[in-house]
C-alpha positions in Angstrom: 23.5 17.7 26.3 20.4 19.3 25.4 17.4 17.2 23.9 17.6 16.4 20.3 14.4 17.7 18.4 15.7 17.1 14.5 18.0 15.1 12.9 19.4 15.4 9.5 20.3 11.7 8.4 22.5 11.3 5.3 22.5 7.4 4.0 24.7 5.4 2.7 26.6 1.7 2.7 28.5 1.5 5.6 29.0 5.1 7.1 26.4 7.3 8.1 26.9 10.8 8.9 24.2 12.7 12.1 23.4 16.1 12.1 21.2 17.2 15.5 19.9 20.1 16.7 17.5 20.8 19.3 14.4 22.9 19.8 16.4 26.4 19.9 17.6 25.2 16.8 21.3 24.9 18.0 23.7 21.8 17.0 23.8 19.5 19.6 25.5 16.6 17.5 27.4 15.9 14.6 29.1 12.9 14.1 28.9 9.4 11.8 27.5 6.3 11.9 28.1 2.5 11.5 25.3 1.1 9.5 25.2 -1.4 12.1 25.1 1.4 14.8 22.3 3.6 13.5 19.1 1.7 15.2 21.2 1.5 18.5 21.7 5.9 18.4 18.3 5.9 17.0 16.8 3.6 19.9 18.4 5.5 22.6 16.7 8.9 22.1 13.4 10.2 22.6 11.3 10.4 19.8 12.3 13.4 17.3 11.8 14.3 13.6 14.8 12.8 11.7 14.8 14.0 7.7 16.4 11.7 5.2 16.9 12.1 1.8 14.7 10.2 -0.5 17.9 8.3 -2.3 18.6 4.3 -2.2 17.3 2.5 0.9 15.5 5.4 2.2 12.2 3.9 2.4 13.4 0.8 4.5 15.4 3.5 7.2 12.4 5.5 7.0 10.2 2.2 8.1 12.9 1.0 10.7 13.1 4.1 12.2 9.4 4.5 12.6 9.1 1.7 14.3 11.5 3.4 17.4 9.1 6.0 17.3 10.5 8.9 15.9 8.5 11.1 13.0 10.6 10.4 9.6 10.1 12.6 6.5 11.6 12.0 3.2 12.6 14.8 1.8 13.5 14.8 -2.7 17.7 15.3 -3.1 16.2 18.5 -5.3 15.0 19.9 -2.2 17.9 19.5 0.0 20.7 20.7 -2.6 19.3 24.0 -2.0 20.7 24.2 1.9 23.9 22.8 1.2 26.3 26.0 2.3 29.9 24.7 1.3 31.5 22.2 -0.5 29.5 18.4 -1.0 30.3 16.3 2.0 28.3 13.9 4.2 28.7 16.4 7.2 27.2 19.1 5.1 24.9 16.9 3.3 23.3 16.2 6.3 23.4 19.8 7.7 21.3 20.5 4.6 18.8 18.0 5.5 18.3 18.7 8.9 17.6 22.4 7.5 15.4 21.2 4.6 13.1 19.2 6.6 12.3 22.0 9.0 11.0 24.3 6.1 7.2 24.8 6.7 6.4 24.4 2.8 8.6 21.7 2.0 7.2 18.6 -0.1 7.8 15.4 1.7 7.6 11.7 -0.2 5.7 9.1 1.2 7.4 6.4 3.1 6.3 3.2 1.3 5.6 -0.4 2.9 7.3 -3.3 1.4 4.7 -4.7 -0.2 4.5 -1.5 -2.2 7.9 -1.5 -2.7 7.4 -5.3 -4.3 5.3 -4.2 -6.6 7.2 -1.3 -7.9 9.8 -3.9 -8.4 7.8 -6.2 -10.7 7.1 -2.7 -12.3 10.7 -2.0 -12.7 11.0 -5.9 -14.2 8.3 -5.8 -16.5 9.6 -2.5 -18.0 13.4 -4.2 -18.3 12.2 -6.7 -19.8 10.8 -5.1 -21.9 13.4 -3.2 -23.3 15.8 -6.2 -23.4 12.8 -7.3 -25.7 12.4 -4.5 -27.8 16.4 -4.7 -28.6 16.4 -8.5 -29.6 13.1 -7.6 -31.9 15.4 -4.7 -33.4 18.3 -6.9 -33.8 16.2 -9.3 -35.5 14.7 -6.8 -37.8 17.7 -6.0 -39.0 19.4 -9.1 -39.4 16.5 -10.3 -41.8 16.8 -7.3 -43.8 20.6 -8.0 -44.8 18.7 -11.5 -46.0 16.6 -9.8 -47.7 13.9 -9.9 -45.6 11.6 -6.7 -44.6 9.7 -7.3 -41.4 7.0 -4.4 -40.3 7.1 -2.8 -37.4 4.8 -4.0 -34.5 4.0 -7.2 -32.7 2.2 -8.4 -36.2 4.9 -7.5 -38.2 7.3 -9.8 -35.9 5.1 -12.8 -36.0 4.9 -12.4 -40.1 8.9 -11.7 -40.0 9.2 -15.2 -37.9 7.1 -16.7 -40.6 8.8 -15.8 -43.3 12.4 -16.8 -41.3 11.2 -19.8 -41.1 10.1 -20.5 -44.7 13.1 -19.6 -46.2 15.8 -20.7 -43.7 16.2 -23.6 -46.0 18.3 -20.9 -48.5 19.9 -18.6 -46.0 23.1 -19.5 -44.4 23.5 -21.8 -41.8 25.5 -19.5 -39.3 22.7 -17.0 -39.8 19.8 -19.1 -39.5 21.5 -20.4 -35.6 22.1 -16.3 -35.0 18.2 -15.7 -35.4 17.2 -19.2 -33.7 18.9 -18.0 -31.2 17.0 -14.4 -31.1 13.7 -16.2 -31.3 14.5 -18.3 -28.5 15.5 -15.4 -26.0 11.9 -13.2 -27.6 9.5 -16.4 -26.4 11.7 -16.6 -23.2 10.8 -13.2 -22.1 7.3 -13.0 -23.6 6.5 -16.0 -20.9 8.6 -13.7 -18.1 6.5 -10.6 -19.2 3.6 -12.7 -19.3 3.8 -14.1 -15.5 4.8 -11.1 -14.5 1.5 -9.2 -15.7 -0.5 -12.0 -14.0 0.7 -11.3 -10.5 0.5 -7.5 -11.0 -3.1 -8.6 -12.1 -3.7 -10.5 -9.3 -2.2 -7.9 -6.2 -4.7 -5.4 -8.2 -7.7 -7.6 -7.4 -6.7 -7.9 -4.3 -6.6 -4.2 -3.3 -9.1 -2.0 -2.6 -7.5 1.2 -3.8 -6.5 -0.3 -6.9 -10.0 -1.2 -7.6 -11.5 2.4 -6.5 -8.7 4.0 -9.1 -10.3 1.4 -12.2 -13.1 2.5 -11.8 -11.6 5.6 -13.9 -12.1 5.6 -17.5 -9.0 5.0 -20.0 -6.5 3.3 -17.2 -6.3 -0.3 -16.5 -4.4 -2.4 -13.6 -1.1 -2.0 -15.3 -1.0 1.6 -14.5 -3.3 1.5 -11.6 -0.9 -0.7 -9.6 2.1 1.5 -10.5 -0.1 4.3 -8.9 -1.4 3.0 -6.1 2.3 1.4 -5.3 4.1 4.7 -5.9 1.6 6.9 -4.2 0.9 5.5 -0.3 -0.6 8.7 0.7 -2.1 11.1 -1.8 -3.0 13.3 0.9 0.0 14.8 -0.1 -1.6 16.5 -2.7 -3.5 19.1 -2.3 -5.7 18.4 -5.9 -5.3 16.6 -9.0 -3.6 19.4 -10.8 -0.5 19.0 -7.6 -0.4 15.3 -8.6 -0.3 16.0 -12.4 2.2 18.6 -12.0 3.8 16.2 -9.8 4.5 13.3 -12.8 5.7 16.3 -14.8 2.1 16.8 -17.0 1.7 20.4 -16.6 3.9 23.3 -18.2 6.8 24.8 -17.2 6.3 27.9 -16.3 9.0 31.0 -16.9 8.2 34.0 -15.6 9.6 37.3 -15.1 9.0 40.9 -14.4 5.1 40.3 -14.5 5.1 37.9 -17.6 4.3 34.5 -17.8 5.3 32.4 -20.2 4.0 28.5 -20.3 5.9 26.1 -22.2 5.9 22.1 -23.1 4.9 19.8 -20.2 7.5 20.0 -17.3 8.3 15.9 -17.5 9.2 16.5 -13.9 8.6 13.0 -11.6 8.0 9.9 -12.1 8.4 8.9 -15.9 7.1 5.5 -15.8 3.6 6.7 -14.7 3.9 9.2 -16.9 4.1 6.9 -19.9 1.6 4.2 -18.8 -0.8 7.5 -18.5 -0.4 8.9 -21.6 -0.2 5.1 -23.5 -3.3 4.7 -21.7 -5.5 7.9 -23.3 -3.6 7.3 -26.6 -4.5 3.6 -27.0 -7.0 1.1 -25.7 -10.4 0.7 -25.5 -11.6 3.8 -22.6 -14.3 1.9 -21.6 -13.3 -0.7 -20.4 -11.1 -0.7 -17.1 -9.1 -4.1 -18.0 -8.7 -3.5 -21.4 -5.2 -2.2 -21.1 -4.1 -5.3 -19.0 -5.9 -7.8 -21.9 -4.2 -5.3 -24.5 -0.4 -6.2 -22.9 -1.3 -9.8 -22.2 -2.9 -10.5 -25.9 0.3 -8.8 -27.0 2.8 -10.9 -25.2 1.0 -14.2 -26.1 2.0 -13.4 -30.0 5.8 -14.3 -29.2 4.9 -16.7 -26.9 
């Protein structure tokens, strides 16, 4: 069997699917995978570029294989639907990858370590939490309006809505008055989860060096400089700031044909969480001061608290 140069690796739970060729480019294998056989095959051959798709659990098969020795590269599942010549299987999935990976101008994702990875998780909290907040504050808005009462919108307008709840529970129903207790309760709850979340984010930002070169930029603070530094290991991937704003979707769309160009609204291509903190971040705050977004949230969460 001739050597094996490339591999194409489609993931998944239990059964892997191979495709190989070698450096003429011919298939030398094809066949799946046990998830507990894959570091075995991996182990036994000589160190090659293997492409996987950057999907669930990619990041921790890119680290394990790189460890073995083998060059990984991450290629985005936009990229590789391109190569896909017949119908979707994992055979031809990872045909397509082993093709994609190969492409000299192909755009490869960083494979990130698992403390990166952590921290993207407490991202990924914060921001559920968040929303499961935002729904209890509109369910309670709404409940005190059928009483009769108008709350504002706004982290102010909650506290004065609580205020007023609580002044005139004495005439409201009794089944009500448990409903919105219990609302209340659940909004402190996850102020204090928000609230110890932020702190640790606050503290793996003073911590690290790149997060404290990025704060030294004016109008983002360590809420979205730890998303940044966490989602971006190697920003040598870009080849200037204008490739990394097109790449959280911050640049037109561009449609073009038969020599005219046409820009439209911002492609919102990428990562949308970034995206948001960024433009929160140069909508609101106070610019000059690198914490002040940070202060902002945590003030913020200490009113339900």
């Amino acid at each position: 069997m001739n050597e094996i140069s490339t591999i194409g690796l489609d993931l998944a739970k239990n059964i892997f699917q191979v495709h190989g060729i070698d450096a003429a480019r011919q298939d030398v294998i094809r066949k799946p995978l046990r998830r507990g056989e894959v570091l075995k095959f991996f182990a036994s051959l000589h160190p090659c570029l293997i492409g996987i798709e950057a999907c669930a659990t990619a990041h921790h098969w890119g680290r394990e294989l790189g460890k073995l020795g083998h060059t990984v590269r991450l290629v985005p599942p936009a990229y590789v639907k391109a190569y896909v010549k017949r119908d979707k299987t994992d055979a031809a999935d990872a045909e397509a990858i082993c093709e994609a990976v190969t492409r000299p101008t192909m755009r490869f994702v960083a494979v990130k370590s698992m403390e990166q990875q952590g921290v993207l998780m407490l991202h990924k909290t914060r921001d559920l939490l968040i929303r499961q907040r935002t729904m209890l504050i509109n369910a309670y808005r709404g409940h005190l309006a059928e009483l009769g009462i108008i709350a504002a919108q706004g982290s102010a307008g909650v506290k004065t809505a609580i205020e007023a709840f609580h002044m005139a529970q004495d005439n409201l129903p009794a089944l009500a008055c448990n409903a919105l207790h219990g609302l209340i309760d659940q909004m402190r709850v996850l102020a204090r989860e928000i609230e110890k979340i932020e702190k640790t984010i606050l503290t793996w930002y003073r911590q690290n060096a790149a997060s404290r070169r990025l704060a030294a930029i004016l109008g983002i603070g360590p809420i979205t400089v730890s998303a940044i530094t966490a989602a971006v290991p190697d920003a040598t991937l870009f080849s200037s700031g204008r490739s990394f704003t097109a790449w959280l979707g911050l640049t037109p769309r561009s449609y073009s044909s038969g020599g005219k160009e046409k820009l439209v609204g911002i492609s919102k291509r990428g990562d949308s969480y970034i995206r948001r903190l960024l433009v929160i971040g140069a909508t609101r705050g106070d610019p000059s001061s690198a914490t002040g977004q940070c202060q902002q949230e945590l003030g913020r969460q200490a009113t339900y608290a």
